[in-house]
N, C-alpha and C positions, 0 to 999 in steps of 0.2 A: 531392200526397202530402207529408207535413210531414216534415220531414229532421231528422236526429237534432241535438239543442243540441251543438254545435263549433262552432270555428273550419274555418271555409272557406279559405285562401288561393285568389283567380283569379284569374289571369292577364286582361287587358284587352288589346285590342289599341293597338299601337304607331302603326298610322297607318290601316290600312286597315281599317272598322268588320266589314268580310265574315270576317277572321282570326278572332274571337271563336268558340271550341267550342261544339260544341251541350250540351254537359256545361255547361260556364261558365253559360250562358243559362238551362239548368235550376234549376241550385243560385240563380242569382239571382233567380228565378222563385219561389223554394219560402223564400229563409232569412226568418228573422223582420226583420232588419235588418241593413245593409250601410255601413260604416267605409267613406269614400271619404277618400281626400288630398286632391283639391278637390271638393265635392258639386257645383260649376258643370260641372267636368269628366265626371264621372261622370254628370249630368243628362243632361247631350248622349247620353253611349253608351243608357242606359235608357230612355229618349226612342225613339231609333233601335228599340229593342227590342222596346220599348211595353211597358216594366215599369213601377210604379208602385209603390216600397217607403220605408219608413223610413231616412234615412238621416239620420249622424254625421262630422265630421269628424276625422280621424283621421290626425296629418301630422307630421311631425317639431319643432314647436313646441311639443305639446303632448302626445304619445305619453305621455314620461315619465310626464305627472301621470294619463293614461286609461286605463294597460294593467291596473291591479290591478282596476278598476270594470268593465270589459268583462271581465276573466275571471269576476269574481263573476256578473254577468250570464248566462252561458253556463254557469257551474254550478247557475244557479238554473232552466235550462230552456229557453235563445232563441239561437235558431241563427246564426252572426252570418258574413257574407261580409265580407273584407276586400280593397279594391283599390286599384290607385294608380291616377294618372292614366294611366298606359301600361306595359305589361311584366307582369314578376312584383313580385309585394310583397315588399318584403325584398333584391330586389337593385339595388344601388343608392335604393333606395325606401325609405319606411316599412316597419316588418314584423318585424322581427327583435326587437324588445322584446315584442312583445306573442306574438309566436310562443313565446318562451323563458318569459316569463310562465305561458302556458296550460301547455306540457309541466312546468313546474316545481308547478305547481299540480293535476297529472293529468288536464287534460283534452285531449280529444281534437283533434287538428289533422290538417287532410286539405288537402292542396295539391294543387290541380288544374295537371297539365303546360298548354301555352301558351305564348302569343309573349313571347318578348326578344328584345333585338335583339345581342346580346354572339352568338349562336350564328349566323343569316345570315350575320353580317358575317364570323366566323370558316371560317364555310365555302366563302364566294361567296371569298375571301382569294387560293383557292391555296396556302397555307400549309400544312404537317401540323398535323393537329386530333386526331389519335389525344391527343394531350397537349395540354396551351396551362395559360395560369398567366394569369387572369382579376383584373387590378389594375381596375378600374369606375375610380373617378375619382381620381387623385392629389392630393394636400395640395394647396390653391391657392398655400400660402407656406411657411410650416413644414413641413420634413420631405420637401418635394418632392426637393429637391436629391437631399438623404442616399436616400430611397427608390429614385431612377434609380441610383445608385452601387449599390445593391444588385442592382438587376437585371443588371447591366452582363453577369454572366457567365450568364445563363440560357438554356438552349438551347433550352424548350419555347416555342411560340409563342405570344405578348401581348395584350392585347387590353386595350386602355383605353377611358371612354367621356371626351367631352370638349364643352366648348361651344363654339358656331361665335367665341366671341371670343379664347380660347387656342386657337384650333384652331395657327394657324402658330405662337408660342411655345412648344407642346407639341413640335411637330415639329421644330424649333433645340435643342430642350434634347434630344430624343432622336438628334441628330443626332452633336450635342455628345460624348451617351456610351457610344450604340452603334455610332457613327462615320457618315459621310452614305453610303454606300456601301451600309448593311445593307439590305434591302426593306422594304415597307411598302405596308399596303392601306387608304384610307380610304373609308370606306362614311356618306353620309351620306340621311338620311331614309328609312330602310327602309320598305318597302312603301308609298311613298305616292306620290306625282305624278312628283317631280321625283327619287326616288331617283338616286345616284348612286355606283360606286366610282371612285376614281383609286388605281393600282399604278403602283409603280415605287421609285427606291430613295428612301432622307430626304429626299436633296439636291433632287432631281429633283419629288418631290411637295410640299415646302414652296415649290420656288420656284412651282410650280402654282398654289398660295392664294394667295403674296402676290399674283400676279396675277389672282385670281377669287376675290372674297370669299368666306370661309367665311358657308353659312346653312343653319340647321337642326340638327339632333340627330347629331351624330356619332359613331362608332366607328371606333377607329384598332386596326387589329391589325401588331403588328411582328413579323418575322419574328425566330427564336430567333436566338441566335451559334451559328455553323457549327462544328462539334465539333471542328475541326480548327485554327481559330485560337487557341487558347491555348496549344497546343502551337507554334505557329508563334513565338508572341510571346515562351513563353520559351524556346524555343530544341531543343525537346528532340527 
């Protein structure tokens, strides 16, 4: 059955190729053509699938100059999927240009729910997840600093994602200004072999890494500040 000319957002899965919806698999089955971040990446999933479609690359070097010519695309009739190499598109990922394009443009965008790894990580935590305050990756240089000083007083629970090479400088710096004492759960390789979490407070899971190289795809979630220390601090 031929699916109506939109944007598809699908979700792909994060490690383990069985997570992929049966929904995802349809719509990738049916669109005219499919916007990958890496097409090697995406070869491998539709391979697994045994789908065989047109694909384009579509990735944060080049997005800018491709989002006006894929929404003409799609207005002129061709149903277009877009995916990254793992997760949802647009968080953390490619996606959001060409998303605000199509709605700015009237045409239709339909995002399929699916794996990220920001929500596992946040739940497997222990941490309250009724609220949490989703920063994906912090400034590498710029603006890092000043951003952690911002968060210093937020009491909903955190969740960064990060690479296995800042993973213990993330942890020093968060140490630094949510103090080593506060909690902390780090979750790395969701749904795949060697998945792992380590819990406990900054001090205590940064000294863990230096001693056990960080590898793999990480998500760090920190616990909020406890409602009760600001009052403590200034006295009241």
């Amino acid at each position: 059955m031929a699916l109506a000319p939109k944007l598809y957002i699908v979700p792909t899965p994060i490690g383990n190729l069985d997570d992929i919806t049966l929904r995802a698999v349809s719509v990738l089955r049916e669109v005219d053509m499919i916007l990958a971040e890496d097409t090697r990446t995406t070869s491998v999933l539709l391979h697994h699938l045994g789908i065989e479609k047109p694909m384009r690359s579509h990735h944060k070097y080049n997005e800018h100059a491709a989002v006006a010519a894929v929404a003409e695309k799609i207005a002129s009739g061709v149903s277009v999927a877009l995916v990254s190499d793992a997760g949802t598109p647009g968080i953390s990922d490619p996606g959001f240009l060409l998303v605000r394009t199509c709605v700015e443009a009237g045409i239709d965008v339909e995002t399929l729910p699916g794996a990220t790894a920001c929500i596992p990580a946040l739940v497997q935590s222990g941490f309250p997840c009724d609220r949490f305050c989703f920063e994906g990756f912090l400034p590498q240089k710029k603006g890092r600093t000043k951003r952690l000083s911002e968060l210093k007083d937020e009491d909903r629970t955190m969740v960064f994602y990060e690479s296995p090479y800042r993973v213990v400088k993330a942890l020093e710096q968060f140490a630094e200004t949510f103090g080593p004492e506060r909690e902390v759960s780090v979750t790395r390789e969701i749904s795949k072999k060697f998945e792992q979490t380590v819990r406990g407070t900054l001090a205590e899971v940064c000294e863990w890494f230096r001693a056990h190289e960080p590898k793999g795809e990480f998500v760090i979630v920190v616990s909020g500040r406890p409602k009760n220390s600001r009052r403590d601090e200034d006295g009241e």
